[in-house]
N, C-alpha and C positions, 0 to 999 in steps of 0.2 A: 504494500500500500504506500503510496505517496503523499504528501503533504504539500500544503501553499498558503500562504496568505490572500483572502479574498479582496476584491479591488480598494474594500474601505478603510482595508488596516493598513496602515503607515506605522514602519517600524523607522525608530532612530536610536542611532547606536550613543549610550553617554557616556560617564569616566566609571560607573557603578554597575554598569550594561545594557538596559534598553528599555524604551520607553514604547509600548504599542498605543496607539490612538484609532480606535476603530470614527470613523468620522461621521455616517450616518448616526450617531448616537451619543458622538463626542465623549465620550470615557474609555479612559485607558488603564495602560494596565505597566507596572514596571516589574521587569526583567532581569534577576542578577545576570553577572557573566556569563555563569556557564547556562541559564536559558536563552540567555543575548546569543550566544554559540549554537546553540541550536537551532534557532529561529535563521541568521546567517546560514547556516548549512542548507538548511530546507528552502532558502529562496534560494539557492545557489543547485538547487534540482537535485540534492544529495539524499540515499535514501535512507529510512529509520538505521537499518545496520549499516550501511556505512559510516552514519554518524555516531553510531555506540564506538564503531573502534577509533575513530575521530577522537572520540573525549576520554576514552581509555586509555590511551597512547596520552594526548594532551594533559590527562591528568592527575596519571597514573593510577588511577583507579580500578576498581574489578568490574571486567564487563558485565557481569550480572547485574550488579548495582546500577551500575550506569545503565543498562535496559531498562532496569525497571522506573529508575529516576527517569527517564527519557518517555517512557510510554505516559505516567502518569502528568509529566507537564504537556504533553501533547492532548491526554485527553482533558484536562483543563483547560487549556485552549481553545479544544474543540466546542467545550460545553459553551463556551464565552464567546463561541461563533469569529475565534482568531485564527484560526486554522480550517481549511477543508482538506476531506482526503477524496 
């Protein structure tokens, strides 16, 4: 499955990690680094396992953790209509 930001959410990268602004409805949402990391990977067409081992490697973490850390901010996302798949 793949993932994207839909045309209203404007992501900006900050010193802290990122700031989503869905614009139909004007609230956002902020992002540490490693969601800011995620969110860049996934406009960048990268797919869920690619980017486990992306931030595994990046942050030497255990891949399992990091899936799981990775599925569940995605399906927050999803629920907050920031992500489609």
């Amino acid at each position: 499955m793949t993932y994207a930001l839909p045309p209203d959410v404007i992501a900006t990268r900050t010193e802290e990690g990122m700031v989503l602004l869905q614009e139909t409805t004007g609230r956002f949402w902020m992002l540490n680094d490693s969601g800011a990391a995620v969110v860049e990977l996934l406009k960048e067409g990268t797919t869920v396992p690619a980017i486990v081992e992306e931030l595994s490697t990046r942050f030497g973490e255990d891949p399992e953790q990091v899936a799981a850390d990775v599925r569940a901010l995605l399906d927050q996302l999803g629920k907050a209509r920031l992500v489609t798949s």
